[in-house]
C-alpha positions as CSV (number, residue, x, y, z in Angstrom):
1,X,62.8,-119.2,-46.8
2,X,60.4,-121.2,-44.7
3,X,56.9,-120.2,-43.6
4,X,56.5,-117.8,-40.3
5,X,55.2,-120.5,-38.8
6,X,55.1,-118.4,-35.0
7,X,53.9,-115.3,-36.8
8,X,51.1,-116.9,-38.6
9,X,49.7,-118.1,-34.7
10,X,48.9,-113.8,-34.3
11,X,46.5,-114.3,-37.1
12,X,42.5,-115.3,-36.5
13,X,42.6,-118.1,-39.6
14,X,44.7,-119.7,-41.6
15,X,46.5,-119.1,-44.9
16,X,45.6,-121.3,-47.6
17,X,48.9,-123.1,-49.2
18,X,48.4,-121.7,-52.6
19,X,48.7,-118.0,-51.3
20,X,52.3,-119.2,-50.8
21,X,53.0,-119.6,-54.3
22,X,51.5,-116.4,-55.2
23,X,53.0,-114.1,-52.3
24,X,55.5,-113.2,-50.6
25,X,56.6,-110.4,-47.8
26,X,59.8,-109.7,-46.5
27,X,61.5,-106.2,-44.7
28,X,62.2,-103.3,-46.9
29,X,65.8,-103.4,-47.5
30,X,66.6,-100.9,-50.5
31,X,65.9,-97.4,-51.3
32,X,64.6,-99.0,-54.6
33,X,62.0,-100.6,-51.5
34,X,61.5,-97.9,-50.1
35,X,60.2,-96.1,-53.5
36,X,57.7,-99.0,-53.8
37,X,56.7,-98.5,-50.1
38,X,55.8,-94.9,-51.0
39,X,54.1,-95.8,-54.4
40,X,51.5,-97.9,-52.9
41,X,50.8,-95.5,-49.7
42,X,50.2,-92.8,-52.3
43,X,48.4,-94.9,-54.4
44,X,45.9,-95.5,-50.8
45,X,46.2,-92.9,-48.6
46,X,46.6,-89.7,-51.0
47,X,44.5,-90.8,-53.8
48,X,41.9,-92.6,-52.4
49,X,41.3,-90.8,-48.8
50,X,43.0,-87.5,-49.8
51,X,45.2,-87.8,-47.4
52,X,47.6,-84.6,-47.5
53,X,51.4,-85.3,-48.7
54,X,52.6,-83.8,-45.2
55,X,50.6,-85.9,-42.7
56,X,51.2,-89.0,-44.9
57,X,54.8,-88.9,-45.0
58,X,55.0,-87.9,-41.4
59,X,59.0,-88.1,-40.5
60,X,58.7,-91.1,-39.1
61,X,59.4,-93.3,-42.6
62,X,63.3,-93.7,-42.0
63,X,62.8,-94.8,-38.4
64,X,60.9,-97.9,-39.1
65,X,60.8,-100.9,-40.4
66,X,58.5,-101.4,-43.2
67,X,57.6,-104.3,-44.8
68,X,56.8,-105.0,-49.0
69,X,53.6,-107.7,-50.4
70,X,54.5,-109.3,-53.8
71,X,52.4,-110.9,-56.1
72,X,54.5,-112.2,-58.4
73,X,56.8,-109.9,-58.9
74,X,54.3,-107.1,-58.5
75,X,54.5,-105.2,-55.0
76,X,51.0,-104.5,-54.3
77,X,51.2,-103.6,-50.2
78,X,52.7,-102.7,-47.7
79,X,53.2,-102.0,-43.8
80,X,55.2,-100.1,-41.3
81,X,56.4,-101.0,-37.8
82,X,57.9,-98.8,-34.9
83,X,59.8,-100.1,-32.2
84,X,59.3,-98.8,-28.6
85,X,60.6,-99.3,-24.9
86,X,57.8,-102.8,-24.3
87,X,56.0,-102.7,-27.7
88,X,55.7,-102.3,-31.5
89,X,53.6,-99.7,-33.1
90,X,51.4,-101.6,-36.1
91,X,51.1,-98.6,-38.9
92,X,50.3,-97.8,-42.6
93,X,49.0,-100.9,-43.9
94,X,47.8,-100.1,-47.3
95,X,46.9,-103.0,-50.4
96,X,46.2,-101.9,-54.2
97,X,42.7,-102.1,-54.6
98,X,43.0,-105.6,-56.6
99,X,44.4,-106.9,-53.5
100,X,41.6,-106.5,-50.9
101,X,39.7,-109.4,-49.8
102,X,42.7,-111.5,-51.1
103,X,44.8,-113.7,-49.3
104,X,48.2,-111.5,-49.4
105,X,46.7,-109.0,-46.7
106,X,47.7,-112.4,-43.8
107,X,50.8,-113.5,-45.8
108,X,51.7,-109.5,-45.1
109,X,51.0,-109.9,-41.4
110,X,52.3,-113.3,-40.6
111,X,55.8,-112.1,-41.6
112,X,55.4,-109.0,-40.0
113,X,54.4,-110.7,-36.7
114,X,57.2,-113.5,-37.3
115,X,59.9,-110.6,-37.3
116,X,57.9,-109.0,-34.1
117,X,58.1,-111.9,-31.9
118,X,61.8,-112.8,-33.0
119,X,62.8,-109.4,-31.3
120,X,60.8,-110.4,-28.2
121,X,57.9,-107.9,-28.4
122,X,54.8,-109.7,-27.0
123,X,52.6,-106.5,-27.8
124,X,51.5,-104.3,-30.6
125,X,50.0,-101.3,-30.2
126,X,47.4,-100.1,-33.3
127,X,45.4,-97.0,-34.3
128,X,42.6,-98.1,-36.6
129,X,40.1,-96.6,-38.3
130,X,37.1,-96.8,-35.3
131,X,35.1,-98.1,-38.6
132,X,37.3,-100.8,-38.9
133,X,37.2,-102.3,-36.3
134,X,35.0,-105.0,-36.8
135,X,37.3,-105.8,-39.6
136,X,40.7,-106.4,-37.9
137,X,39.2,-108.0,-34.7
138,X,38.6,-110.8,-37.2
139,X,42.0,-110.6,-38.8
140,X,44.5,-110.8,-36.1
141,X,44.1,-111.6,-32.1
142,X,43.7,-108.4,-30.6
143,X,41.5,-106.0,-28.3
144,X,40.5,-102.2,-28.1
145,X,42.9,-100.6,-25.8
146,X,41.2,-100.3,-22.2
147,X,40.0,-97.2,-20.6
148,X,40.7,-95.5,-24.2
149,X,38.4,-93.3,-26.1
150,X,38.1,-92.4,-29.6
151,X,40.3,-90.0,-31.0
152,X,40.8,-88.2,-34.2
153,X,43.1,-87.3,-37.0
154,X,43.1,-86.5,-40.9
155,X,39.6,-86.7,-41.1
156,X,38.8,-90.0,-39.6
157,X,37.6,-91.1,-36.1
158,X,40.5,-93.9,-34.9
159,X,40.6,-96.2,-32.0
160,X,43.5,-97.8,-30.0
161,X,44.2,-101.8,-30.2
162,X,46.2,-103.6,-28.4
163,X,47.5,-106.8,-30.2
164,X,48.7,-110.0,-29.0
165,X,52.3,-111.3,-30.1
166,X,52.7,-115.0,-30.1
167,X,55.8,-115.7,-28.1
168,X,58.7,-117.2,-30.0
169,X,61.1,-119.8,-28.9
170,X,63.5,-118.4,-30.4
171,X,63.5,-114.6,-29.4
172,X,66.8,-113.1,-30.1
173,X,68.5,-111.9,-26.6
174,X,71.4,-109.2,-26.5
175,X,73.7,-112.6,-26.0
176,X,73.3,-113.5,-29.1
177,X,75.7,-114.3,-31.8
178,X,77.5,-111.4,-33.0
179,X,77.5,-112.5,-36.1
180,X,73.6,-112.7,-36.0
181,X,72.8,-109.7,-34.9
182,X,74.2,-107.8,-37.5
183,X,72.9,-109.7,-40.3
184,X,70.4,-108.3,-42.3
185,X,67.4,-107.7,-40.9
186,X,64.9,-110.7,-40.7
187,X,67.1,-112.9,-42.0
188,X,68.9,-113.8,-38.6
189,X,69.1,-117.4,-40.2
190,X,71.2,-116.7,-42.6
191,X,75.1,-116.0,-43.0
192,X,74.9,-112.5,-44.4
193,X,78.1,-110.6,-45.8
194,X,79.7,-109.6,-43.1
195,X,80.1,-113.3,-41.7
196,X,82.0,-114.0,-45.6
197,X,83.9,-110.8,-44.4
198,X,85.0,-111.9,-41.3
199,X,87.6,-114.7,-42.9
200,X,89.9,-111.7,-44.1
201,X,90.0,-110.5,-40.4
202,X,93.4,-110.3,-38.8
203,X,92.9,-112.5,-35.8
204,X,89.7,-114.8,-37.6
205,X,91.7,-118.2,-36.5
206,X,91.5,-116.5,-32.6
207,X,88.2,-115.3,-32.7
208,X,86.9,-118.8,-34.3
């Protein structure tokens, strides 16, 4: 798979080369994923915020699309997105301690903002920490939501961000092949296995 060349423009700076040969992100596609997903966010949230099981795991986990950091073959964070009527929702981003400050955190986003913008969403919406803001104003291009004040849950004081998409020139519209919209997801680009199914189909030679 090639770099997210579009998503990495929704970041402030650039990701060394290297940190492609250590990481790698993709969509959550498994339930074996899935467990990962909810080994790190445990790891984060529960452990080291003492976050409650209930408000972590908040119903909204298989409604989303989350997304899985590797090092190696270690996964050591992850991210969640929401999909709305104009905009994605940005949530749950969570590293393993020995991954903060590293380079995976923007190989994480980039493919995360690569997927974004091939649906056609120009805008994220995020709820940060209000402490952390100065943090991930420097991380991707984004500003606090207008006319919104600070609001509170779990314990901590959180502000609204809106964040810009970068537009993608290849945006996939409902017109688009059949065959690649039902492939898997993020991987549009490639012949999944319902195309291979299709040459069984009564009425393939038709259809083709």
């Amino acid at each position: 798979m090639g770099r997210p060349w579009i998503g990495l423009q929704g970041l402030c700076r650039s990701v060394p080369d290297e940190a492609w040969g250590r990481y790698r992100a993709r969509p959550v596609r498994t339930l074996d994923e899935l467990q990962m997903v909810a080994a790190i966010r445990a790891a984060v949230f529960m452990s080291e915020q003492a976050c409650p099981y209930k408000e972590e795991y908040d119903g909204n986990d298989l409604c989303a699309t989350h997304f899985l950091l590797f090092d190696g073959k270690e996964p050591v964070g992850t991210l969640r997105v929401r999909w709305f009527a104009d905009f994605a929702k940005l949530e749950r981003i969570a590293l393993l301690p020995r991954e903060r400050g590293r380079m995976g955190l923007r190989v994480l986003l980039a493919e995360m903002f690569e997927l974004v913008a091939r649906k056609g969403y120009s805008r994220m919406l995020g709820q940060i920490q209000a402490r952390l803001w100065p943090v991930w104003s420097r991380t991707f291009n984004c500003r606090l939501l207008p006319g919104r004040g600070p609001f509170w849950f779990s314990d901590y004081e959180y502000r609204e961000i809106e964040i810009f998409v970068p537009a993608h020139p290849r945006a996939l519209p409902m017109e688009a092949d059949p065959y690649v919209i039902i492939r898997p997801e993020g991987s549009w680009d490639t012949p999944g296995v319902l195309d291979a199914s299709a040459g069984r189909s009564p009425g393939h030679e038709e259809a083709a």
